[in-house]
N, C-alpha and C positions, 0 to 999 in steps of 0.2 A: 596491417596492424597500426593503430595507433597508440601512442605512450598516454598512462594514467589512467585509462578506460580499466574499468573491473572486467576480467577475464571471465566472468557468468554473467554479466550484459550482452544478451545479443543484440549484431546491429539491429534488426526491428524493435527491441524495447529501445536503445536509444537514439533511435529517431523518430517516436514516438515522445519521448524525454525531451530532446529537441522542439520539436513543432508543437509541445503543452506552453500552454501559455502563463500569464498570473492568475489564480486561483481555478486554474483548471484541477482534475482530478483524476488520480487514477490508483487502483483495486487490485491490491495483491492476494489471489485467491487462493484460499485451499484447494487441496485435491480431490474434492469432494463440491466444490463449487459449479452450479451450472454456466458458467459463463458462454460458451460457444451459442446458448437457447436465450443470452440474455443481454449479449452485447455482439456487435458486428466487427468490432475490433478486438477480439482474443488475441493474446501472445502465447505459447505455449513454453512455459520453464519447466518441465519435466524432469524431478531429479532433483531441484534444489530446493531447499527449505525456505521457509519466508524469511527468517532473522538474517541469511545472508544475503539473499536480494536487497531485505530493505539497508540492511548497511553498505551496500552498494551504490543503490540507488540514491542515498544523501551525502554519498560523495561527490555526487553531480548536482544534483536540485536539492535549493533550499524549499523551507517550508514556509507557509502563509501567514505574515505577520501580522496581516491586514484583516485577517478573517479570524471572528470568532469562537474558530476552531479552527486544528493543523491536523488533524488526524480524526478518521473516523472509525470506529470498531464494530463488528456485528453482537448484539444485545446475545447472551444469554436465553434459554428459556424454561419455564419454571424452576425446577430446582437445580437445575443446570450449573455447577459450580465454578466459581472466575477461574477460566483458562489460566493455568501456570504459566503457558506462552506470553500474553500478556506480558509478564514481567520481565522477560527478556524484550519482547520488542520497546517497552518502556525505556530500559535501559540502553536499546542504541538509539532510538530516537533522542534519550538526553543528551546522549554524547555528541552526537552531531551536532546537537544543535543548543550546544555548552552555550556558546558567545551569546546567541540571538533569546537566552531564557527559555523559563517555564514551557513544554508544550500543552496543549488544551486541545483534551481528548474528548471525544464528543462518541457518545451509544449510540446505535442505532435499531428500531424493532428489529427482529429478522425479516418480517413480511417485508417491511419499509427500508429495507435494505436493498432488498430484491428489486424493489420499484423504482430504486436510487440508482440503480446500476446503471442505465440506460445514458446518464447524465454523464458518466464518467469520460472521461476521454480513450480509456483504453482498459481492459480485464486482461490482469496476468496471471494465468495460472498454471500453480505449482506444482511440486510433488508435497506440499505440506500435508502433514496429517493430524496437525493438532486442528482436533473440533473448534468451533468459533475461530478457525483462525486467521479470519477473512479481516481486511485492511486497508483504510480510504485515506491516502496521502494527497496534502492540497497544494499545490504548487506555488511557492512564492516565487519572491523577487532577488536580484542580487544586486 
């Protein structure tokens, strides 16, 4: 055991977390996510929701201050209505990342999401089951 580590970080996501570099990326999937067909690095969280990983996970990695965007979301499609999840993840991502400002959320098609994955450094998924509730964190600097 080590002290200050989130007790729902397994050591595979954080050495994973470790060896991500600056602006690398990585995709916190719903339970409904293809990732094991779509990436060669799957972690499996089975059981934990995404709003607690990811406040987990930015207690250890900042996010990209250098890039563009800090987050990426999977698009909606047609009448598809904004994910109420959204606004939770919104809100711990502010929090974390109170000090370093605004974060800059970037959509993505769903198709061209799918295509995106590949680039990631690692797919983790969840037990989440909020539809859209797929999530692209870009690794900053500290």
């Amino acid at each position: 055991m080590l002290r200050n580590i989130p007790k729902n970080l397994s050591p595979e996501l954080v050495k994973i977390l470790m060896e991500m570099g600056h602006g690398d990326e990585i995709l916190l999937a719903d339970a409904n996510f293809p990732g094991h067909h779509l990436h060669p690095t799957t972690v499996r969280a089975d059981g934990l929701g995404i709003p607690d990983l990811l406040r987990s996970i930015l207690t250890l990695m900042p996010l990209d201050r250098y890039s563009d965007y800090q987050v990426a979301l999977m698009e909606t499609v047609g009448d598809d209505p904004r994910p109420e999840v959204w606004d939770v993840y919104e809100s711990i991502w502010n929090e974390a990342e109170k000090e370093a400002g605004p974060v800059t959320v970037r959509t993505i098609e769903r198709m061209a999401f799918y295509k995106h994955t590949p680039s990631v450094s690692a797919v983790v998924v969840t037990g989440e089951t909020a539809l859209y509730g797929n999530l692209i964190l870009k690794k900053g600097v500290l």
